[in-house]
C-alpha positions as CSV (number, residue, x, y, z in Angstrom):
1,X,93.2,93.0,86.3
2,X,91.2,93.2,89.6
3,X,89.7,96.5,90.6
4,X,89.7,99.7,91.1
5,X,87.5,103.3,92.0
6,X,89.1,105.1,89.3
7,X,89.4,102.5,86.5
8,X,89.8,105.7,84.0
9,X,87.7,104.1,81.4
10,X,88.3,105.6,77.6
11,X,85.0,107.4,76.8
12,X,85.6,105.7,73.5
13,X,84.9,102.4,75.2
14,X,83.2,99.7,73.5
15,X,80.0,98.0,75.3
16,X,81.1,95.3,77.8
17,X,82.7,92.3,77.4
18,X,80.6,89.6,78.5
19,X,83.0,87.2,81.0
20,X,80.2,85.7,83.2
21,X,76.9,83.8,82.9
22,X,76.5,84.4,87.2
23,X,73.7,85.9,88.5
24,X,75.1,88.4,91.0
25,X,72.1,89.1,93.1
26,X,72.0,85.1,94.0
27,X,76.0,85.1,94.1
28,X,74.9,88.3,97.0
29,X,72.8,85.9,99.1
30,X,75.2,82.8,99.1
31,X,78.5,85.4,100.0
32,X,76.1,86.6,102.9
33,X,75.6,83.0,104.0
34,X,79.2,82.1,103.4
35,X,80.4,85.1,105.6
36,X,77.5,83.9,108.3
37,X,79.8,80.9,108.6
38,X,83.2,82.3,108.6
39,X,82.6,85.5,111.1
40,X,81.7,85.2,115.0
41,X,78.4,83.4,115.9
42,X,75.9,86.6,116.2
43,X,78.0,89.1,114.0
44,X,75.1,89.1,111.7
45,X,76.6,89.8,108.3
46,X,74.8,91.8,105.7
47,X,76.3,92.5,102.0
48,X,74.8,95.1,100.8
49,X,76.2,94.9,97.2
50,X,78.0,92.4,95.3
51,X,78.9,93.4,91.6
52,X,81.4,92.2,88.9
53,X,84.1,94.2,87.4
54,X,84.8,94.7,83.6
55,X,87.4,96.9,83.2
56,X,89.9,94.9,82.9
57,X,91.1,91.3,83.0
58,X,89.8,88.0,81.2
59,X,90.1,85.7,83.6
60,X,88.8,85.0,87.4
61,X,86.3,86.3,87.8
62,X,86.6,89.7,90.1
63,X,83.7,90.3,92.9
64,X,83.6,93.6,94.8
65,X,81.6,93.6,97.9
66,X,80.3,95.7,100.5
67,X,79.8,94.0,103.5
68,X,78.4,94.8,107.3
69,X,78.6,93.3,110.7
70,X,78.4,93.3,114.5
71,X,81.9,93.1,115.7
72,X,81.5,92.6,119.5
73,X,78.6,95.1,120.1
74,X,80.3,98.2,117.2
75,X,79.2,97.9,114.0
76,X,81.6,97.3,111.3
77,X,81.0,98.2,107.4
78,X,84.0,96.6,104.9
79,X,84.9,96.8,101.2
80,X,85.7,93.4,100.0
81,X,87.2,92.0,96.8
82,X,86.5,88.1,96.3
83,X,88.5,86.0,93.6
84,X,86.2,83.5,91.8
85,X,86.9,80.6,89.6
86,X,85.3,81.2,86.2
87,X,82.6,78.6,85.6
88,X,83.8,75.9,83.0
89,X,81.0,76.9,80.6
90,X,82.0,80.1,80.1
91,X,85.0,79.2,78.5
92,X,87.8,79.8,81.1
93,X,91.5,81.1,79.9
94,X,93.1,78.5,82.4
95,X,92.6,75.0,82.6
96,X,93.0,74.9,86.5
97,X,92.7,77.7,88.6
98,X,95.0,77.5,91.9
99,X,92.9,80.2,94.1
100,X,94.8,78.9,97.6
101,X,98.0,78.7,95.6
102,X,97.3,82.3,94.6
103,X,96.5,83.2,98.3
104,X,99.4,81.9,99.6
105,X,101.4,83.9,97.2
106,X,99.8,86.9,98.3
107,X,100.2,86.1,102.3
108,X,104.0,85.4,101.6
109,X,104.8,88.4,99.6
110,X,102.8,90.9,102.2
111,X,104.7,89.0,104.9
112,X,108.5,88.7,103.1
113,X,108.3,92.0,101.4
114,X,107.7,95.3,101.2
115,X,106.1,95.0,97.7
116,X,102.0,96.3,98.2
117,X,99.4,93.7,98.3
118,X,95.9,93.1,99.5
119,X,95.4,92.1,102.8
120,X,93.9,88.9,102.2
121,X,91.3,87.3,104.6
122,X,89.7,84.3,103.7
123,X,90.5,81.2,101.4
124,X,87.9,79.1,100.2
125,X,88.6,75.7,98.6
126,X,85.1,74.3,98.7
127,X,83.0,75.1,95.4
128,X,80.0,74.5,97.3
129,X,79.3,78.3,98.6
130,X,79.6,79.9,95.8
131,X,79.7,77.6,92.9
132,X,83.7,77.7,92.7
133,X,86.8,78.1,95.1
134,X,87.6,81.5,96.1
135,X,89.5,83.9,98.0
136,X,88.3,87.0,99.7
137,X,91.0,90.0,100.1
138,X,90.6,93.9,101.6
139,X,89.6,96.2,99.3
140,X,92.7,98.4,98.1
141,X,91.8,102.4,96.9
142,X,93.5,102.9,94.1
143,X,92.8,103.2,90.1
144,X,94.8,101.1,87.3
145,X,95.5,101.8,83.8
146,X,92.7,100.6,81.3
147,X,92.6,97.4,78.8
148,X,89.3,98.6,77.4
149,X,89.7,100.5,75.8
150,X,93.6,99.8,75.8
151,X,95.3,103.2,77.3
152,X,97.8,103.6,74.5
153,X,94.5,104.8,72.8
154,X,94.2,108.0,74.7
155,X,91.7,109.9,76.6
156,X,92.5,108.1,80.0
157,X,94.9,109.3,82.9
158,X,97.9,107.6,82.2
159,X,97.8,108.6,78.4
160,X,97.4,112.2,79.4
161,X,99.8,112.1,82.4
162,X,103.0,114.4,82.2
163,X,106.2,112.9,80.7
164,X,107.9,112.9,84.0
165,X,105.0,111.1,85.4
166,X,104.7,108.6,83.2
167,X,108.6,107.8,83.7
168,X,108.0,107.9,87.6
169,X,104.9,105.0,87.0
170,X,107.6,103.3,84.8
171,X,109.8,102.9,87.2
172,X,108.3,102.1,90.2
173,X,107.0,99.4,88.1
174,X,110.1,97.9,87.3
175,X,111.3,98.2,91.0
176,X,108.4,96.2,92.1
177,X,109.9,93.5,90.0
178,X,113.1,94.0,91.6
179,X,111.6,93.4,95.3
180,X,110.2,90.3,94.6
181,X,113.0,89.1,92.6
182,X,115.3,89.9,95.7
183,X,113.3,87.0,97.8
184,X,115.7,84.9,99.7
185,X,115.2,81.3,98.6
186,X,112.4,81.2,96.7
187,X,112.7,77.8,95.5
188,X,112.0,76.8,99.4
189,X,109.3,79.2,99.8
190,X,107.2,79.1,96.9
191,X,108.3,75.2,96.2
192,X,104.6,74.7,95.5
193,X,105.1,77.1,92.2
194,X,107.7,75.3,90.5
195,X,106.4,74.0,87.0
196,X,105.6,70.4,86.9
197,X,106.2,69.7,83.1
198,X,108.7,67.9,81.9
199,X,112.2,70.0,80.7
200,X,116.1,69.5,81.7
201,X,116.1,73.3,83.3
202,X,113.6,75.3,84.9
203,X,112.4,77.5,81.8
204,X,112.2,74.7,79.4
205,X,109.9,73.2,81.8
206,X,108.2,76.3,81.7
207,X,107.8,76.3,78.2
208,X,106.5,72.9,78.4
209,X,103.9,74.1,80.4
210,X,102.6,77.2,77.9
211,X,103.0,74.3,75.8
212,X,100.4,71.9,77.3
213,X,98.6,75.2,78.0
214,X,98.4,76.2,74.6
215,X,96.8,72.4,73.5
216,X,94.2,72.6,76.3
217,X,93.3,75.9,74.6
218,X,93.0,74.4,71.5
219,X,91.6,70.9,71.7
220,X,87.9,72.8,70.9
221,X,89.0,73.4,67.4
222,X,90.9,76.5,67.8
223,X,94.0,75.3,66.6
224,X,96.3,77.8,65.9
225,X,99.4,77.4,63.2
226,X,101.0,80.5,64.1
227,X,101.2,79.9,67.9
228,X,102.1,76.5,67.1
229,X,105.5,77.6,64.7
230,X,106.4,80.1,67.7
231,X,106.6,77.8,70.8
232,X,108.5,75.3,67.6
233,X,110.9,78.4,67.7
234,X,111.2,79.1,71.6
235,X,112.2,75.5,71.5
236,X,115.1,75.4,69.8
237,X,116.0,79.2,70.7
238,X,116.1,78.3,74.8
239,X,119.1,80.7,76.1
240,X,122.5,78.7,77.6
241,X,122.0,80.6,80.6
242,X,118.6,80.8,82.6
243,X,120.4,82.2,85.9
244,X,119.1,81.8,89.3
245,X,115.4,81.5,89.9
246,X,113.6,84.3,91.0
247,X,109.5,84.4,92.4
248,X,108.1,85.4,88.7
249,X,105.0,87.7,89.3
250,X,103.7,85.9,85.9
251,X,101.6,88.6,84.5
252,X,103.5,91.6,85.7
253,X,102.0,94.5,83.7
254,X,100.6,97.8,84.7
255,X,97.0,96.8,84.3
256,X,97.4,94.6,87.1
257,X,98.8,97.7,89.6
258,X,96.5,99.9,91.6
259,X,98.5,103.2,91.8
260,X,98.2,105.9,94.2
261,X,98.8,108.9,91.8
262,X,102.0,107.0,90.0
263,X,103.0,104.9,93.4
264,X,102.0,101.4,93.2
265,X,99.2,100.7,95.7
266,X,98.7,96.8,95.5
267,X,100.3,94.6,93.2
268,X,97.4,92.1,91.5
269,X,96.8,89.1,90.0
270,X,99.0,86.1,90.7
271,X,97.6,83.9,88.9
272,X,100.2,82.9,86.5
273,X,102.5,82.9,89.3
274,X,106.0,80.5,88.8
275,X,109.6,79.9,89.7
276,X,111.5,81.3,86.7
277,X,114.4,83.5,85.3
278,X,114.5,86.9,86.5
279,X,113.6,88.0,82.2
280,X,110.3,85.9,82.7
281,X,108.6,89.1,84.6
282,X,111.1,91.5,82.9
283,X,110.3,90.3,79.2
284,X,106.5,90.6,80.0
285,X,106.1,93.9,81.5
286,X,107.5,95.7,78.1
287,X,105.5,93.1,75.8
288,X,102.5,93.9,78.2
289,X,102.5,97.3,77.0
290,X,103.8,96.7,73.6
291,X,100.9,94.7,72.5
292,X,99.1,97.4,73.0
293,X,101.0,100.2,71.3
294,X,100.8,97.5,68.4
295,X,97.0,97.4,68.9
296,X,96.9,101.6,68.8
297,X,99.1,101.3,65.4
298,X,96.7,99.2,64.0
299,X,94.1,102.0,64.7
300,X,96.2,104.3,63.6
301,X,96.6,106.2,66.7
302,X,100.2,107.6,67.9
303,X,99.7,105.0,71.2
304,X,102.9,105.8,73.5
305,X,106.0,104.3,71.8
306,X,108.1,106.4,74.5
307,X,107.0,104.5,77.3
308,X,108.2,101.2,78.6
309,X,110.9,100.7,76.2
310,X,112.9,98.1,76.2
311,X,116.0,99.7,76.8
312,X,115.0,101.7,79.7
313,X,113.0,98.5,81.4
314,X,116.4,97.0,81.4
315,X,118.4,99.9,82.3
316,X,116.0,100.4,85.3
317,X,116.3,96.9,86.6
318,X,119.8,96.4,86.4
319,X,120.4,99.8,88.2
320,X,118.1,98.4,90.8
321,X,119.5,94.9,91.4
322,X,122.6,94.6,89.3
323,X,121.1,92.1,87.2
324,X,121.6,92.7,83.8
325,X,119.0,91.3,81.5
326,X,119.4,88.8,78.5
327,X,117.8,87.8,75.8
328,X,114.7,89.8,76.1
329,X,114.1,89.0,72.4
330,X,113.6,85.5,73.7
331,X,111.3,86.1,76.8
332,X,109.1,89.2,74.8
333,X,108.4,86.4,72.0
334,X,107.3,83.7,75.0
335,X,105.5,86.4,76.8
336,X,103.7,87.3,72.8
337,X,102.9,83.5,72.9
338,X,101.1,83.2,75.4
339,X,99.0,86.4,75.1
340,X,98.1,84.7,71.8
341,X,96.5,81.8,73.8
342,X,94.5,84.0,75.8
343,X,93.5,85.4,72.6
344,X,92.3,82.2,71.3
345,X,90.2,81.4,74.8
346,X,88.8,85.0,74.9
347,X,88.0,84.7,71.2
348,X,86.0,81.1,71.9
349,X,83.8,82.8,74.8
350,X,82.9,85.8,72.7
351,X,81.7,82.9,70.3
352,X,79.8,81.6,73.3
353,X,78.1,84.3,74.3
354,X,77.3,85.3,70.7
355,X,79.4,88.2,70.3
356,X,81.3,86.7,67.6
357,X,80.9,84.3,64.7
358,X,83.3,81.6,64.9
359,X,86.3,82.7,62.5
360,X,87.4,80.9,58.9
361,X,91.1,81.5,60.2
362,X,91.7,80.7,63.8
363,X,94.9,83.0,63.7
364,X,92.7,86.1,62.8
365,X,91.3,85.4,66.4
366,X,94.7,86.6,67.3
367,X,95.3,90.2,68.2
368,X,99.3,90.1,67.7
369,X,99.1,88.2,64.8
370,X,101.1,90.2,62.5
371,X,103.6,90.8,65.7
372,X,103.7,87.4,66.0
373,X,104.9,87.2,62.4
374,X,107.5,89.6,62.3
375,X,108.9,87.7,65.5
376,X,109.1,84.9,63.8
377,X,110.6,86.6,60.2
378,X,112.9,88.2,62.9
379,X,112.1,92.0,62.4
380,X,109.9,92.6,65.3
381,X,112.3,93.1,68.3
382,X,114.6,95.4,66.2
């Protein structure tokens, strides 16, 4: 979801998607001031660019930078990445944003693991700088499979990757999960991630919280019935047996990887980080792709049913840690759930930037709808 040099944008892609009402070039000058204040007295920051990012991610809002400086008497030029708070009025996907919770997340799994991540550098909790909280990270050389257009549509690297290469991206993929799921007392560690909602066990309160997530999204009169009769179902579908909790990445799909060739690079976007089962991250790395092999059918294109399959996620992981995971069925149709609510806050800000009319049907807003359906008429994860 962040950035990269080689995003591999589909030359069928559509025009951008608008995410931000900033003005960069006065975002530029107030960095520079910001960094003024956070480097050495006479290091004499310059940025000499500051722009956004669109190829992939809805949510915070993605700053690259290029920054120089005197660093004792030799100069110093840096590539910068800076996590910003959406502004409220363009219609954020969250209703809070944790940007020194997602630093911290960072620092700990660069410093507990061998998993890649950004060097991070700087957190800012004051909105005054910039407008919003932020965090500022090293930039990481790498390129990341595209969400626009998605890459099960073709003409992209990953797409037209070799078989074998594809597997080996696969793989290391699910092995990341495996690293940070093998963190030593997470519930001590990362005690500031555990889900506040109320719940007798850990994942109902997690579902409580999509829950509460899901009505913020759609107290602006984008209710949606579907979403509504699915979390109904995860509720009385909770499995027995959660097992022990694990760091969840929260949004651990491929689109939010740098790779080096088919290596992961840095692992991104922590956003939705949590304290949850171990099938949290599994269940949402093969729905993260399978939403948009759905979204290729729907286009009529062949997508790439081969890859990330369900059966070889799991038979992956388990080889890895010796976990074996369960109910998938029940973590895929969560994970569906709650891309449907970023649906429905995506949907609302092309509204307000007036790339959309608001819809008769909130659902149709919904890109899995008919997914979401067949979950629910219990055909889909067959």
């Amino acid at each position: 979801m962040d950035v990269s040099d080689d995003a591999g944008a589909s030359t069928r892609r559509d025009q951008a998607i608008a995410r931000s009402s900033r003005d960069h070039t006065e975002l530029r000058d107030r960095f520079e001031r910001w960094l003024a204040g956070r480097l050495p007295a006479g290091s004499d920051p310059r940025v000499t660019s500051l722009q956004g990012t669109d190829t992939n991610g809805m949510s915070s809002e993605t700053l690259l930078v290029s920054a120089g400086w005197d660093d004792g008497g030799t100069p110093r030029d840096e590539r910068l990445v800076a996590r910003l708070a959406p502004d409220p009025a363009d219609v954020p996907v969250f209703p809070r944003y944790h940007l020194d919770r997602q630093f911290e997340v960072i620092r700990l799994v660069g410093e507990l693991t061998d998993v890649p991540v950004p060097d991070v550098r700087w957190s800012e909790p004051d909105p005054g700088p910039l407008g919003a909280p932020f965090f500022v990270m090293g930039h990481v050389q790498g390129r990341v499979p595209p969400d626009v257009m998605p890459y099960t549509f073709g003409d992209n690297w990953l797409h037209d990757a070799a078989p074998e290469d594809q597997r080996c991206l696969q793989d290391a993929s699910v092995e990341v999960l495996a690293r940070l799921h093998a963190i030593d007392r997470p519930e001590e560690r990362f005690a500031f991630l555990a889900p506040d909602a109320p719940g007798a066990t850990p994942l109902a309160r997690r579902l409580a919280d999509a829950r509460a997530w899901y009505d913020w999204a759609a107290a602006d009169g984008f209710r949606s019935p579907l979403i509504e009769r699915v979390f109904a179902r995860l509720a009385e579908r909770l499995p027995a047996d959660e097992g022990p909790m694990v760091l969840s990445w929260g949004d651990s799909r491929i689109g939010n990887v740098l790779y080096d060739g088919f290596t992961p690079a840095a692992v991104l976007d922590w956003e939705m980080a949590t304290l949850g089962p171990r099938e949290l991250d599994v269940g949402w790395l093969i729905y993260a792709h399978r939403i948009f092999d759905d979204i290729a059918a729907q286009w009529d294109l062949p997508g790439m049913p081969h890859f990330m399959r369900a059966e070889d996620v799991a038979a992956t992981y388990e080889a890895a840690t010796g976990h074996t995971p369960r109910d998938l069925d029940f973590y895929g149709t969560l994970a569906a759930a709650q891309y449907g609510i970023v649906f429905l806050r995506t949907g609302a800000r092309s509204v307000r930037f007036g790339e959309a009319e608001p819809p008769a049907d909130v659902d149709d807003l919904l890109h899995n709808r008919e997914p979401l359906e067949r979950m629910l008429a219990g055909s889909y994860w067959t």
